[in-house]
C-alpha positions as CSV (number, residue, x, y, z in Angstrom):
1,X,12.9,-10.4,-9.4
2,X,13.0,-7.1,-10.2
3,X,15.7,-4.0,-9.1
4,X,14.3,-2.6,-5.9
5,X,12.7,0.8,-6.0
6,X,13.5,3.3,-2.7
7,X,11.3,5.6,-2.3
8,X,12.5,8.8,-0.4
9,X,10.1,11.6,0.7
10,X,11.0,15.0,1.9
11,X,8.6,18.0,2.1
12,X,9.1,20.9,-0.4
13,X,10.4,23.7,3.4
14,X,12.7,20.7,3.7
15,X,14.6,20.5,0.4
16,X,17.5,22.3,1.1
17,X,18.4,21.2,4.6
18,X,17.9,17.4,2.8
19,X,20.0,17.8,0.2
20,X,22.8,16.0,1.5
21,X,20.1,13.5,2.4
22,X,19.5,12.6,-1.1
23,X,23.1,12.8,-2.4
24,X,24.2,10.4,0.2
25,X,21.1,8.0,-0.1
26,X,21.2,8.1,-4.4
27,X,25.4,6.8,-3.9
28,X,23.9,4.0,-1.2
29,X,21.3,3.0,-4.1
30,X,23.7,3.1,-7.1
31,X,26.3,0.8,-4.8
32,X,23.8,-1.6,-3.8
33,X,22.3,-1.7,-7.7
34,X,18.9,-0.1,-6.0
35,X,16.6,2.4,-8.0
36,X,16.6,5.8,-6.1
37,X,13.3,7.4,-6.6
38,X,13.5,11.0,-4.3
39,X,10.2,12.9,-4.0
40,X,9.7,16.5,-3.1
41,X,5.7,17.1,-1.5
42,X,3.8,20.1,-1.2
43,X,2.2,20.6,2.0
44,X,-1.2,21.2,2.2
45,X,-4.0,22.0,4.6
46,X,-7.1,20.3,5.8
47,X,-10.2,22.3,6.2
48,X,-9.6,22.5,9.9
49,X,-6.1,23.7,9.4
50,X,-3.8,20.7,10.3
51,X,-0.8,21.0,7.7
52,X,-0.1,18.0,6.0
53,X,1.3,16.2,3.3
54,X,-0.3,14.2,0.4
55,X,1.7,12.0,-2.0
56,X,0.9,13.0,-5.9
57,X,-1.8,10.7,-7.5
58,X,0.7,9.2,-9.7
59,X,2.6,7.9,-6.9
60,X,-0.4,6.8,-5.1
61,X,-1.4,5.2,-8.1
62,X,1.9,3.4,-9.0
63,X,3.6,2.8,-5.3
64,X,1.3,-0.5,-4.6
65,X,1.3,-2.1,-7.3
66,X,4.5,-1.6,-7.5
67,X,5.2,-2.7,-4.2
68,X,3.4,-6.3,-5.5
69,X,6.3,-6.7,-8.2
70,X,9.6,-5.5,-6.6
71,X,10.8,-4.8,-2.8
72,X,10.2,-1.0,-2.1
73,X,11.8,0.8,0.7
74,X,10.1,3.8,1.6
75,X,12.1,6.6,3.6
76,X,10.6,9.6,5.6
77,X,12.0,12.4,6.8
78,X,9.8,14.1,9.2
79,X,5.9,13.8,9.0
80,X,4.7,10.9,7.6
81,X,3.2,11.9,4.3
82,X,-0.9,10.3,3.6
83,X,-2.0,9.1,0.9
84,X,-5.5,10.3,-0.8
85,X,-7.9,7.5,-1.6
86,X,-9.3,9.2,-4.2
87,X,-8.3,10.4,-8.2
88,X,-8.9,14.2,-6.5
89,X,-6.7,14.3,-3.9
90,X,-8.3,17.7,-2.7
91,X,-11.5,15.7,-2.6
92,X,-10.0,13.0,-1.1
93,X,-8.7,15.2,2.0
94,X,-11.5,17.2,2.8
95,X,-14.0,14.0,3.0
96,X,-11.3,12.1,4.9
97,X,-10.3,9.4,2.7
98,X,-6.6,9.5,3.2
99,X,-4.6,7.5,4.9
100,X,-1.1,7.5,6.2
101,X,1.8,6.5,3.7
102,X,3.0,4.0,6.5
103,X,-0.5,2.4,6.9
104,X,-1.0,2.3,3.2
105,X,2.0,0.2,2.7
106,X,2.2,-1.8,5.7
107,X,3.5,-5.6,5.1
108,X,4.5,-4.8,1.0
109,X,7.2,-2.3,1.7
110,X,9.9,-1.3,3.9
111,X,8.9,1.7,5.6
112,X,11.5,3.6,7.5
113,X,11.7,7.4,9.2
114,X,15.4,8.5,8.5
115,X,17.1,11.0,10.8
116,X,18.9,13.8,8.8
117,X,22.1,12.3,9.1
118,X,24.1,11.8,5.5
119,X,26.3,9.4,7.0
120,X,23.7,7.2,8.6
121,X,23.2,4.6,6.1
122,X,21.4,2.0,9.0
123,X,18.5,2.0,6.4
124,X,20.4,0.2,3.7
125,X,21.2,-2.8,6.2
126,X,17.5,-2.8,7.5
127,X,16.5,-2.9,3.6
128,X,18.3,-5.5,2.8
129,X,17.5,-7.6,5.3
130,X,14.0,-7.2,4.8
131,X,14.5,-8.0,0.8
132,X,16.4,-11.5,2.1
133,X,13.1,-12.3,4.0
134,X,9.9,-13.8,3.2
135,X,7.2,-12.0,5.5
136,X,4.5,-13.7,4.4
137,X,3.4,-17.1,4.7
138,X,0.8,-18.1,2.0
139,X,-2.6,-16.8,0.6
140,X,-4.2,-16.7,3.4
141,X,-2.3,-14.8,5.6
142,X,-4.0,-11.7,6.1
143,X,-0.8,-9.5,5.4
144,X,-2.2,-10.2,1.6
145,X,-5.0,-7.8,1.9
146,X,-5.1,-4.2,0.7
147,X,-5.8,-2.6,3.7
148,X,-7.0,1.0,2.0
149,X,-10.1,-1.5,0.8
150,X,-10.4,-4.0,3.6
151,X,-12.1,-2.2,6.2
152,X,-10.6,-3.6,9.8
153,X,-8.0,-3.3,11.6
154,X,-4.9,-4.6,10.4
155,X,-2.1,-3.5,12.8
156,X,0.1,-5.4,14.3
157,X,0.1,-8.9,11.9
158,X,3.7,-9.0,12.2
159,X,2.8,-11.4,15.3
160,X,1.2,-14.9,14.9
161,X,-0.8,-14.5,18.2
162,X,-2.4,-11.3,16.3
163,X,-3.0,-13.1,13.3
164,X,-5.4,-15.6,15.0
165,X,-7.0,-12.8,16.6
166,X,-7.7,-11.2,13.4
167,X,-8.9,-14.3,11.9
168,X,-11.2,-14.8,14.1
169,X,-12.7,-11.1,14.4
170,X,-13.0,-11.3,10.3
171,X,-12.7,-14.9,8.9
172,X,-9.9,-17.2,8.5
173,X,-8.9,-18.0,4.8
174,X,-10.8,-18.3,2.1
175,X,-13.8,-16.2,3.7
176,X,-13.6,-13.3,5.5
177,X,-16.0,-10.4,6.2
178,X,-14.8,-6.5,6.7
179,X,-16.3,-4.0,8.9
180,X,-18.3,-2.7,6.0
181,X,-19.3,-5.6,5.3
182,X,-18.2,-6.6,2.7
183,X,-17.8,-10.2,1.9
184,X,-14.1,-11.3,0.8
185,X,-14.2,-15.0,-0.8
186,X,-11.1,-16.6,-2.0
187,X,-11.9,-19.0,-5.0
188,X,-8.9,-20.5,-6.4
189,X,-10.4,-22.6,-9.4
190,X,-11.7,-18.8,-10.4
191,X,-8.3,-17.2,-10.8
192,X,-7.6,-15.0,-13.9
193,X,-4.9,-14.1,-15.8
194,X,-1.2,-15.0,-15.4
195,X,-0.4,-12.0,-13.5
196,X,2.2,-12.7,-10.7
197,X,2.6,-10.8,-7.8
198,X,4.6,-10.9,-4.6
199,X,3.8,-9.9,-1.4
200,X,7.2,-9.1,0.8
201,X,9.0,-12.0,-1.2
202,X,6.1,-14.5,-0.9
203,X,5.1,-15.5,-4.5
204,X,1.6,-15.6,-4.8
205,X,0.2,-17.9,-7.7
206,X,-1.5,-16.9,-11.3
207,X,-4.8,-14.6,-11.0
208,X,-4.4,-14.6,-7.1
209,X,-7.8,-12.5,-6.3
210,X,-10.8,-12.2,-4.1
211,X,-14.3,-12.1,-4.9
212,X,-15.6,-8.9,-3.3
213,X,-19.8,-8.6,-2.3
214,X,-22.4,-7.4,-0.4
215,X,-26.0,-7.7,-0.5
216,X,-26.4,-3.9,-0.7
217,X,-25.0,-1.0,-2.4
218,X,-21.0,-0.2,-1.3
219,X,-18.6,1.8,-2.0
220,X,-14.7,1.0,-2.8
221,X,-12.2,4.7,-3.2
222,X,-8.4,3.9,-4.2
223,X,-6.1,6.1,-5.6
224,X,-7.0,4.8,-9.0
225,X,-10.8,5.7,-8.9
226,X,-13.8,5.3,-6.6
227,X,-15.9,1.9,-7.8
228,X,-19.9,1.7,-6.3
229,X,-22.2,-1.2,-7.3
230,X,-24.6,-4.1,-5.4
231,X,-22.7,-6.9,-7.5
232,X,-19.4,-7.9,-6.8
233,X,-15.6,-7.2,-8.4
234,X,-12.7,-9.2,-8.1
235,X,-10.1,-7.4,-6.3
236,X,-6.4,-8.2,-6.8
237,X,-3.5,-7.8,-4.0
238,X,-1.7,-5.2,-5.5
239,X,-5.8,-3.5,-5.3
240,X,-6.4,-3.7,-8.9
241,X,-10.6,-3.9,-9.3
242,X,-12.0,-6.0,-12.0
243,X,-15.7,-5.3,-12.0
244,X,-18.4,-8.5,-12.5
245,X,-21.4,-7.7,-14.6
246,X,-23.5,-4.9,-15.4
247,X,-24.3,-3.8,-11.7
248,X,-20.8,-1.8,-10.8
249,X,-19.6,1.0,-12.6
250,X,-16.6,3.4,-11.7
251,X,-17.8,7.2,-10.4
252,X,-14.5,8.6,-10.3
Protein backbone atom coordinates (compact mmCIF):
# COMPACT_ATOMS: atom_id res chain seq x y z
CA UNK A 1 0.00 0.00 0.00
CA UNK A 2 1.15 3.21 -0.67
CA UNK A 3 2.31 6.31 1.91
CA UNK A 4 -0.86 8.14 2.74
CA UNK A 5 -1.35 11.55 1.19
CA UNK A 6 -3.07 14.53 3.67
CA UNK A 7 -4.43 16.87 2.10
CA UNK A 8 -4.75 20.31 3.98
CA UNK A 9 -6.72 23.30 2.57
CA UNK A 10 -6.72 26.81 3.82
CA UNK A 11 -7.96 29.90 1.87
CA UNK A 12 -5.29 32.41 0.63
CA UNK A 13 -7.11 35.61 3.74
CA UNK A 14 -6.25 32.64 5.96
CA UNK A 15 -2.65 31.89 5.44
CA UNK A 16 -1.11 33.74 8.05
CA UNK A 17 -3.44 33.09 10.96
CA UNK A 18 -2.82 29.06 9.70
CA UNK A 19 0.55 29.07 9.74
CA UNK A 20 0.98 27.31 12.84
CA UNK A 21 -1.64 25.07 11.44
CA UNK A 22 0.58 23.69 8.86
CA UNK A 23 3.82 23.65 10.92
CA UNK A 24 2.13 21.58 13.48
CA UNK A 25 0.22 19.26 10.99
CA UNK A 26 3.57 18.77 8.46
CA UNK A 27 5.61 17.42 12.11
CA UNK A 28 2.25 15.01 12.73
CA UNK A 29 2.77 13.74 8.97
CA UNK A 30 6.62 13.32 9.06
CA UNK A 31 6.15 11.31 12.64
CA UNK A 32 3.49 9.19 11.43
CA UNK A 33 5.58 8.52 7.90
CA UNK A 34 2.41 10.52 6.13
CA UNK A 35 2.80 12.75 2.92
CA UNK A 36 1.83 16.42 3.93
CA UNK A 37 0.34 18.02 0.87
CA UNK A 38 -0.87 21.90 2.25
CA UNK A 39 -2.82 23.93 -0.29
CA UNK A 40 -3.41 27.61 -0.34
CA UNK A 41 -7.03 28.62 -2.59
CA UNK A 42 -8.00 31.61 -4.02
CA UNK A 43 -11.38 32.60 -3.36
CA UNK A 44 -13.61 33.37 -5.93
CA UNK A 45 -17.10 34.56 -6.69
CA UNK A 46 -20.10 33.16 -8.34
CA UNK A 47 -22.12 35.30 -10.67
CA UNK A 48 -24.58 35.99 -7.98
CA UNK A 49 -21.88 37.02 -5.62
CA UNK A 50 -21.57 34.09 -3.00
CA UNK A 51 -17.67 33.97 -2.21
CA UNK A 52 -16.32 30.73 -2.60
CA UNK A 53 -13.54 28.45 -3.03
CA UNK A 54 -12.54 26.20 -5.96
CA UNK A 55 -9.71 23.56 -5.68
CA UNK A 56 -7.04 24.04 -8.76
CA UNK A 57 -7.81 21.62 -11.73
CA UNK A 58 -4.68 19.79 -11.05
CA UNK A 59 -5.88 18.78 -7.76
CA UNK A 60 -9.30 18.08 -8.91
CA UNK A 61 -7.84 16.07 -11.48
CA UNK A 62 -5.28 14.05 -9.28
CA UNK A 63 -7.24 14.01 -5.68
CA UNK A 64 -9.61 10.91 -6.86
CA UNK A 65 -7.71 8.94 -8.45
CA UNK A 66 -5.46 9.27 -6.04
CA UNK A 67 -7.78 8.63 -3.41
CA UNK A 68 -8.37 4.95 -5.39
CA UNK A 69 -4.56 4.04 -4.74
CA UNK A 70 -3.59 5.36 -1.21
CA UNK A 71 -5.66 6.59 1.96
CA UNK A 72 -6.14 10.39 1.76
CA UNK A 73 -7.13 12.51 4.60
CA UNK A 74 -8.43 15.70 3.66
CA UNK A 75 -8.36 18.67 6.25
CA UNK A 76 -10.54 21.97 6.14
CA UNK A 77 -10.22 24.83 7.83
CA UNK A 78 -13.16 26.95 7.44
CA UNK A 79 -15.45 26.77 4.26
CA UNK A 80 -15.51 23.75 2.59
CA UNK A 81 -13.71 24.35 -0.66
CA UNK A 82 -15.93 22.79 -4.16
CA UNK A 83 -14.60 21.27 -6.65
CA UNK A 84 -15.32 22.33 -10.51
CA UNK A 85 -16.53 19.51 -12.78
CA UNK A 86 -15.13 20.89 -15.57
CA UNK A 87 -11.27 21.49 -17.27
CA UNK A 88 -12.44 25.50 -16.95
CA UNK A 89 -13.13 25.83 -13.67
CA UNK A 90 -14.62 29.50 -14.31
CA UNK A 91 -16.92 27.55 -16.69
CA UNK A 92 -17.54 25.10 -14.41
CA UNK A 93 -18.86 27.70 -11.63
CA UNK A 94 -20.94 29.88 -13.45
CA UNK A 95 -23.01 26.76 -15.13
CA UNK A 96 -23.09 25.06 -11.70
CA UNK A 97 -21.12 22.04 -12.14
CA UNK A 98 -19.16 22.08 -8.89
CA UNK A 99 -19.59 20.27 -6.13
CA UNK A 100 -18.42 20.36 -2.66
CA UNK A 101 -14.83 18.92 -1.84
CA UNK A 102 -16.54 16.75 1.02
CA UNK A 103 -19.23 15.41 -1.37
CA UNK A 104 -16.74 14.80 -4.06
CA UNK A 105 -14.75 12.52 -1.89
CA UNK A 106 -17.21 10.97 0.24
CA UNK A 107 -16.41 7.09 1.12
CA UNK A 108 -12.57 7.29 -0.64
CA UNK A 109 -11.06 9.71 1.75
CA UNK A 110 -11.01 10.99 5.20
CA UNK A 111 -12.53 14.21 5.27
CA UNK A 112 -12.20 16.32 8.39
CA UNK A 113 -12.87 20.24 9.33
CA UNK A 114 -9.98 21.13 11.76
CA UNK A 115 -10.42 23.86 14.32
CA UNK A 116 -7.33 26.30 14.39
CA UNK A 117 -5.81 24.78 17.17
CA UNK A 118 -1.83 23.74 16.61
CA UNK A 119 -1.97 21.47 19.42
CA UNK A 120 -5.07 19.58 18.40
CA UNK A 121 -3.85 16.65 16.64
CA UNK A 122 -7.54 14.57 17.18
CA UNK A 123 -7.29 14.35 13.27
CA UNK A 124 -4.18 12.10 13.21
CA UNK A 125 -6.04 9.40 15.61
CA UNK A 126 -9.31 9.77 13.48
CA UNK A 127 -6.95 9.15 10.33
CA UNK A 128 -5.59 6.36 11.35
CA UNK A 129 -8.21 4.65 12.42
CA UNK A 130 -9.94 5.15 9.30
CA UNK A 131 -6.59 3.77 7.30
CA UNK A 132 -6.93 0.40 9.82
CA UNK A 133 -10.58 -0.01 8.42
CA UNK A 134 -12.08 -1.50 5.43
CA UNK A 135 -15.32 0.71 4.71
CA UNK A 136 -16.32 -1.03 1.90
CA UNK A 137 -17.68 -4.36 1.51
CA UNK A 138 -17.30 -5.65 -2.15
CA UNK A 139 -18.13 -4.39 -5.82
CA UNK A 140 -21.32 -3.85 -5.33
CA UNK A 141 -21.53 -1.74 -2.59
CA UNK A 142 -22.61 1.44 -3.87
CA UNK A 143 -19.89 3.41 -1.86
CA UNK A 144 -17.83 2.21 -5.19
CA UNK A 145 -19.39 4.76 -7.41
CA UNK A 146 -18.14 8.19 -8.43
CA UNK A 147 -20.68 10.20 -7.29
CA UNK A 148 -19.60 13.54 -9.40
CA UNK A 149 -20.95 11.00 -12.45
CA UNK A 150 -23.63 8.95 -10.87
CA UNK A 151 -26.40 11.08 -10.69
CA UNK A 152 -28.46 10.16 -7.22
CA UNK A 153 -28.21 10.68 -4.10
CA UNK A 154 -25.62 9.08 -2.31
CA UNK A 155 -25.61 10.44 1.28
CA UNK A 156 -25.69 8.70 4.09
CA UNK A 157 -24.22 4.91 2.79
CA UNK A 158 -22.30 4.70 5.87
CA UNK A 159 -25.58 2.79 7.18
CA UNK A 160 -26.66 -0.72 5.87
CA UNK A 161 -30.44 0.27 6.27
CA UNK A 162 -29.50 3.24 3.71
CA UNK A 163 -27.80 1.00 1.43
CA UNK A 164 -30.92 -1.13 0.80
CA UNK A 165 -32.79 1.95 0.30
CA UNK A 166 -30.47 3.06 -2.30
CA UNK A 167 -30.50 -0.18 -3.97
CA UNK A 168 -33.70 -0.27 -4.40
CA UNK A 169 -34.31 3.42 -5.60
CA UNK A 170 -31.31 2.71 -8.36
CA UNK A 171 -30.59 -1.05 -8.75
CA UNK A 172 -28.82 -3.48 -6.71
CA UNK A 173 -25.42 -4.82 -8.04
CA UNK A 174 -24.51 -5.42 -11.28
CA UNK A 175 -27.33 -3.06 -12.76
CA UNK A 176 -28.21 0.09 -11.64
CA UNK A 177 -29.92 3.13 -13.29
CA UNK A 178 -29.09 7.00 -12.30
CA UNK A 179 -31.40 9.81 -12.26
CA UNK A 180 -30.13 10.75 -15.66
CA UNK A 181 -30.59 7.89 -16.77
CA UNK A 182 -28.05 6.53 -17.40
CA UNK A 183 -27.62 2.76 -17.32
CA UNK A 184 -24.63 1.43 -15.06
CA UNK A 185 -23.96 -2.43 -15.90
CA UNK A 186 -21.31 -4.33 -14.06
CA UNK A 187 -19.82 -7.11 -16.41
CA UNK A 188 -17.03 -8.88 -14.85
CA UNK A 189 -15.90 -11.27 -17.73
CA UNK A 190 -15.43 -7.59 -19.61
CA UNK A 191 -12.84 -6.19 -17.26
CA UNK A 192 -9.70 -4.53 -18.75
CA UNK A 193 -6.41 -3.91 -17.82
CA UNK A 194 -4.63 -4.92 -14.57
CA UNK A 195 -5.14 -1.75 -12.97
CA UNK A 196 -5.84 -2.07 -9.15
CA UNK A 197 -7.59 0.17 -7.19
CA UNK A 198 -8.92 0.43 -3.63
CA UNK A 199 -11.76 1.89 -2.37
CA UNK A 200 -11.32 2.88 1.62
CA UNK A 201 -9.01 -0.31 2.02
CA UNK A 202 -11.30 -2.60 0.04
CA UNK A 203 -9.29 -4.04 -2.88
CA UNK A 204 -11.24 -4.16 -5.84
CA UNK A 205 -10.09 -6.72 -8.57
CA UNK A 206 -8.22 -6.17 -12.15
CA UNK A 207 -10.18 -3.79 -14.70
CA UNK A 208 -12.96 -3.27 -12.05
CA UNK A 209 -15.45 -0.95 -14.35
CA UNK A 210 -18.87 -0.24 -15.41
CA UNK A 211 -20.47 -0.16 -18.64
CA UNK A 212 -22.04 3.30 -18.86
CA UNK A 213 -25.44 3.84 -21.62
CA UNK A 214 -28.29 5.43 -22.60
CA UNK A 215 -30.49 5.15 -25.44
CA UNK A 216 -30.09 8.96 -26.11
CA UNK A 217 -27.49 11.56 -26.25
CA UNK A 218 -25.77 12.35 -22.44
CA UNK A 219 -23.58 14.15 -21.09
CA UNK A 220 -20.64 13.15 -18.47
CA UNK A 221 -18.26 16.69 -16.97
CA UNK A 222 -15.34 15.62 -14.54
CA UNK A 223 -12.50 17.46 -13.70
CA UNK A 224 -10.60 15.77 -16.36
CA UNK A 225 -12.90 16.84 -19.40
CA UNK A 226 -16.53 16.86 -20.34
CA UNK A 227 -17.37 13.40 -22.57
CA UNK A 228 -20.95 13.48 -24.74
CA UNK A 229 -21.99 10.53 -26.99
CA UNK A 230 -25.38 8.08 -27.54
CA UNK A 231 -22.90 4.94 -27.14
CA UNK A 232 -21.56 3.87 -24.13
CA UNK A 233 -17.86 4.30 -22.14
CA UNK A 234 -16.55 2.18 -19.50
CA UNK A 235 -16.17 4.22 -16.47
CA UNK A 236 -13.56 3.16 -13.82
CA UNK A 237 -13.99 3.88 -9.83
CA UNK A 238 -11.30 6.16 -9.47
CA UNK A 239 -13.78 8.03 -12.67
CA UNK A 240 -11.37 7.35 -15.37
CA UNK A 241 -13.61 7.25 -18.91
CA UNK A 242 -12.67 4.83 -21.51
CA UNK A 243 -14.89 5.68 -24.52
CA UNK A 244 -16.54 2.45 -26.75
CA UNK A 245 -16.63 3.07 -30.45
CA UNK A 246 -16.98 5.82 -32.73
CA UNK A 247 -20.23 7.46 -31.19
CA UNK A 248 -18.55 9.45 -27.99
CA UNK A 249 -16.01 11.88 -28.29
CA UNK A 250 -14.57 14.34 -25.57
CA UNK A 251 -15.77 18.31 -25.94
CA UNK A 252 -13.75 19.55 -23.35
Amino acid sequence: MRVPDVYFFTSQRDVATTAGLRDSYQRACREHGWNFQPRTLKPFKTPAGRPILPIATSDAVGLYPRSHRARVATLVFGTDPVVPLRPNPAEAIRYKDAVPLRQYLDYKSCWIRVPNDPENLTWTGVFQGWCDRVECEDEHDPRCLPFHIFKGDGAGLHDADIRRTFNDKYGAGARRADETPLEWILGPRDFHSNDVLTIAGYICRPGFHWDVSRDQRWRISTPAGVWEGKGHVNVYPDAHIRPKGNNVRKTA
